[in-house]
Backbone as a chain_set.jsonl record, in Angstrom:
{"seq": "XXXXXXXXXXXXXXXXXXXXXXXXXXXXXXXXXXXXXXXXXXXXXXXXXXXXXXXXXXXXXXXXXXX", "coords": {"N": [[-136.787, -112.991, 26.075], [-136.387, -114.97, 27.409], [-134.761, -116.82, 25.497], [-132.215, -115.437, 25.917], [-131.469, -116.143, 28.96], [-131.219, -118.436, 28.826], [-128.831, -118.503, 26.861], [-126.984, -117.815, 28.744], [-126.997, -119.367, 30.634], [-125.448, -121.454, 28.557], [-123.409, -119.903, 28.102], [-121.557, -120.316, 30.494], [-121.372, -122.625, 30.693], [-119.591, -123.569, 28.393], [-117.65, -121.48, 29.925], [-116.898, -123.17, 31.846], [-116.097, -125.501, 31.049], [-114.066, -124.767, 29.519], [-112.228, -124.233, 31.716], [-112.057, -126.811, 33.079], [-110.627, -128.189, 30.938], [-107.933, -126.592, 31.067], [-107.232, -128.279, 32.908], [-105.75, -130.514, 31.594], [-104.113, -129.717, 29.458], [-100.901, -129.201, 28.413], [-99.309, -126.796, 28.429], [-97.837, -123.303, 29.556], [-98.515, -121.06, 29.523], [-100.914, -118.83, 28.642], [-103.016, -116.855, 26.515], [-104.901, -114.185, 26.675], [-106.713, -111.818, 26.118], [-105.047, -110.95, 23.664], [-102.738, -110.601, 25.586], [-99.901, -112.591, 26.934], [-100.482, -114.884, 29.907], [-100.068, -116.453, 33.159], [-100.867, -119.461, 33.636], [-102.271, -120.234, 36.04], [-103.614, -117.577, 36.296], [-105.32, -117.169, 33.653], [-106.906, -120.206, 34.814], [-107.965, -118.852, 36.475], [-109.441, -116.54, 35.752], [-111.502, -118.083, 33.61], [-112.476, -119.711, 35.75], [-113.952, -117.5, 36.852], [-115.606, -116.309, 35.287], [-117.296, -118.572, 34.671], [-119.206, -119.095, 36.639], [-119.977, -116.329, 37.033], [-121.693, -115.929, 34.785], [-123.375, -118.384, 35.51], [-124.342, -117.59, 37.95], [-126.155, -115.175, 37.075], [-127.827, -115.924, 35.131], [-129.091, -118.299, 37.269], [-130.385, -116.265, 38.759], [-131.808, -114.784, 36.93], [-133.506, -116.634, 36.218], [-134.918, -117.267, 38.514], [-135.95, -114.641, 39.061], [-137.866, -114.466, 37.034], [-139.801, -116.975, 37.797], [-140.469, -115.494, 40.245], [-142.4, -113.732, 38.978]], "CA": [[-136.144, -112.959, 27.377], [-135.975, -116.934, 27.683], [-133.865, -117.161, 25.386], [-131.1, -114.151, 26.822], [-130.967, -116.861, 29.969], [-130.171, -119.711, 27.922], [-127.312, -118.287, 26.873], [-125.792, -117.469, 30.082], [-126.195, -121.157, 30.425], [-124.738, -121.902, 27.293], [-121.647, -119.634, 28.445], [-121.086, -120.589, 31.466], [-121.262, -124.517, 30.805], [-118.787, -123.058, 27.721], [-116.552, -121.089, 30.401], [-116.16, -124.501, 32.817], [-115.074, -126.923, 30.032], [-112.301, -124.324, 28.993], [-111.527, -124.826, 33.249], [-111.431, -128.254, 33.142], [-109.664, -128.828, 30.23], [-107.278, -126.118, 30.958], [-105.89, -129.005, 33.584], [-105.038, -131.236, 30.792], [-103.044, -129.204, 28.673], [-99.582, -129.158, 29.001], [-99.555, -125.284, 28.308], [-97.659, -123.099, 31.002], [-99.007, -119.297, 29.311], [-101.872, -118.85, 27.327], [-103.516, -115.643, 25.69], [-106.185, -113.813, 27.192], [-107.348, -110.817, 25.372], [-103.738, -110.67, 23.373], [-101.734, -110.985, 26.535], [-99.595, -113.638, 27.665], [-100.96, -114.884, 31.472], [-99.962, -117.52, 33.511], [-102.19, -120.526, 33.67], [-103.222, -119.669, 37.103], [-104.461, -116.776, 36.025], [-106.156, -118.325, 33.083], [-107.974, -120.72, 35.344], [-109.108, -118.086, 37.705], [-110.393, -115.704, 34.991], [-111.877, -119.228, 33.475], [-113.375, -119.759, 36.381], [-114.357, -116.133, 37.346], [-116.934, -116.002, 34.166], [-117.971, -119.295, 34.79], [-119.18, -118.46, 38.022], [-120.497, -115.028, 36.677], [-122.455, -116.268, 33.916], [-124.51, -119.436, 36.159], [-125.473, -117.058, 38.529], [-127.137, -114.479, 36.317], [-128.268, -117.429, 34.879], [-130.299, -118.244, 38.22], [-131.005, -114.919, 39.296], [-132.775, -114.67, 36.041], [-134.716, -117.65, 36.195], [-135.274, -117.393, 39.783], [-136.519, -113.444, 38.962], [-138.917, -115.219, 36.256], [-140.24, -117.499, 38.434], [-141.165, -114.832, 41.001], [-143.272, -112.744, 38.589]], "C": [[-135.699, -114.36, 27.785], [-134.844, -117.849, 27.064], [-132.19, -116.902, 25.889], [-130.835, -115.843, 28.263], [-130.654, -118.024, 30.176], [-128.968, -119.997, 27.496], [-126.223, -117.856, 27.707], [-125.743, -118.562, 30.632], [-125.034, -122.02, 30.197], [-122.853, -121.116, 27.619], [-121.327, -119.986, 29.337], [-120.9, -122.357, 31.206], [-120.298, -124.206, 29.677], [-117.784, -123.095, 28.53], [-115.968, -122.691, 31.294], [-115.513, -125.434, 32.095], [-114.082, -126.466, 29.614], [-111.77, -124.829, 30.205], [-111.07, -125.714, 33.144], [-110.29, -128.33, 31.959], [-108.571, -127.895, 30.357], [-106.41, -127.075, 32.115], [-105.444, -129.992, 32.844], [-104.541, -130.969, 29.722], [-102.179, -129.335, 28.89], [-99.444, -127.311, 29.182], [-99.399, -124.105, 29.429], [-98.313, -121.73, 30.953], [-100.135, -119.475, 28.475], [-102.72, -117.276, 27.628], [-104.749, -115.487, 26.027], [-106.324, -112.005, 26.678], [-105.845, -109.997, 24.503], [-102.565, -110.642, 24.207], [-101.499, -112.461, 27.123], [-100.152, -113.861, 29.222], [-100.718, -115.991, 31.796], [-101.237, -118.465, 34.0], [-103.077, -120.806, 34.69], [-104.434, -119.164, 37.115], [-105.355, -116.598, 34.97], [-107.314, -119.078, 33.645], [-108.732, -119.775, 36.124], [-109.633, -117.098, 36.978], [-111.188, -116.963, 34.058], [-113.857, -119.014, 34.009], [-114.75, -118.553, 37.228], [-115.37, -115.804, 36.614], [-117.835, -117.203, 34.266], [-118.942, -119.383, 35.43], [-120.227, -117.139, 37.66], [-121.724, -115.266, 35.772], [-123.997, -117.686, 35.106], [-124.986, -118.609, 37.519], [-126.133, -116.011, 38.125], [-128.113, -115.245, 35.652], [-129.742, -117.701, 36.307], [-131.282, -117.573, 38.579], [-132.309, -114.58, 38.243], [-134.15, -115.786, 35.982], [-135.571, -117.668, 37.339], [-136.969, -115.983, 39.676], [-138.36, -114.054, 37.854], [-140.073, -115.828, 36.842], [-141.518, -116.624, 39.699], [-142.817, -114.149, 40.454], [-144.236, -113.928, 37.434]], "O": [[-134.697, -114.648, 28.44], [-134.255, -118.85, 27.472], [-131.299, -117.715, 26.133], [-129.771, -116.452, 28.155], [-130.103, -118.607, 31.111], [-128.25, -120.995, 27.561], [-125.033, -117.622, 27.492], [-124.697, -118.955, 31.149], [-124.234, -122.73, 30.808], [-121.712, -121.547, 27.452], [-120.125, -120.156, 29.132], [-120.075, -123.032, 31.82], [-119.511, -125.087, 30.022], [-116.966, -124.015, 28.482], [-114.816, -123.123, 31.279], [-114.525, -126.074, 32.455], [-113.137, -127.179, 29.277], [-110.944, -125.738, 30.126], [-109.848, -125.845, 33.079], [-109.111, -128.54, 32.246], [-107.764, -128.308, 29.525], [-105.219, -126.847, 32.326], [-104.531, -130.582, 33.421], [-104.436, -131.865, 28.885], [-102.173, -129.805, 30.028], [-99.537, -126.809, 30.302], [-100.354, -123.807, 30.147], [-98.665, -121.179, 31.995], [-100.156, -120.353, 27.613], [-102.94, -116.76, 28.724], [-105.638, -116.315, 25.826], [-105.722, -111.159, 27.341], [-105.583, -108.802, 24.637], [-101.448, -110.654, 23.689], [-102.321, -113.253, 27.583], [-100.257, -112.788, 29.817], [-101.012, -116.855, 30.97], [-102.271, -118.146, 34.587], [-104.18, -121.344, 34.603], [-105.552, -119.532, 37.477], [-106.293, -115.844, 35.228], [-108.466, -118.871, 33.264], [-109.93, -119.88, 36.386], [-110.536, -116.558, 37.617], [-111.919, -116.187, 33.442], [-114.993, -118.716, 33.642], [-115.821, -118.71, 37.815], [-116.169, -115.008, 37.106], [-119.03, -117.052, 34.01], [-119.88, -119.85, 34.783], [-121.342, -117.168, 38.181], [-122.779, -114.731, 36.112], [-125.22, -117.576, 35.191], [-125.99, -119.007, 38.111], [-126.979, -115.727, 38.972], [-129.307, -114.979, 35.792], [-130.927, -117.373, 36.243], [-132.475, -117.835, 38.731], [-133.442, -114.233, 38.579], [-135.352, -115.64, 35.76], [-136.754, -118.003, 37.275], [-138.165, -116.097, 39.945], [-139.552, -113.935, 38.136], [-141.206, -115.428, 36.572], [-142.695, -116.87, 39.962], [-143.883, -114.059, 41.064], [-145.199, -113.514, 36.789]]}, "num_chains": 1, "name": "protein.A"}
C-alpha cells in the first residue's frame, strides 16, 4: 500500500514537469491520446492530472496516518 502512494507522487511530480516545460516549447498542437489539441488544452489536461494525482497522494497518506 506504501508503495501505490508513491507513485501518485511519482505521477504527479511527472504530470507538472510536462506543465512546466510545456511553456518552453515552441509547439502550438500537441497529441493527447492520438488527437491533435491546442496547447491550452494540453496544459489544462497537464495540469488537471497533476492536481489529481497529489491529492490522492495526500488523502492517502493523510488516511494512513489516521489509522
Amino acid at each position: 500500500m506504501k508503495y501505490s502512494a508513491f507513485g501518485y507522487l511519482a505521477l504527479g511530480i511527472i504530470f507538472i514537469i510536462g506543465f512546466i516545460y510545456s511553456f518552453f516549447s515552441k509547439d502550438i498542437v500537441h497529441q493527447i491520446f492520438f488527437f491533435q489539441a491546442n496547447i491550452w488544452i494540453y496544459r489544462i489536461y497537464k495540469l488537471t492530472f497533476a492536481t489529481l494525482f497529489i491529492i490522492v497522494y495526500f488523502n492517502k497518506t493523510r488516511r494512513k496516518i489516521k489509522d
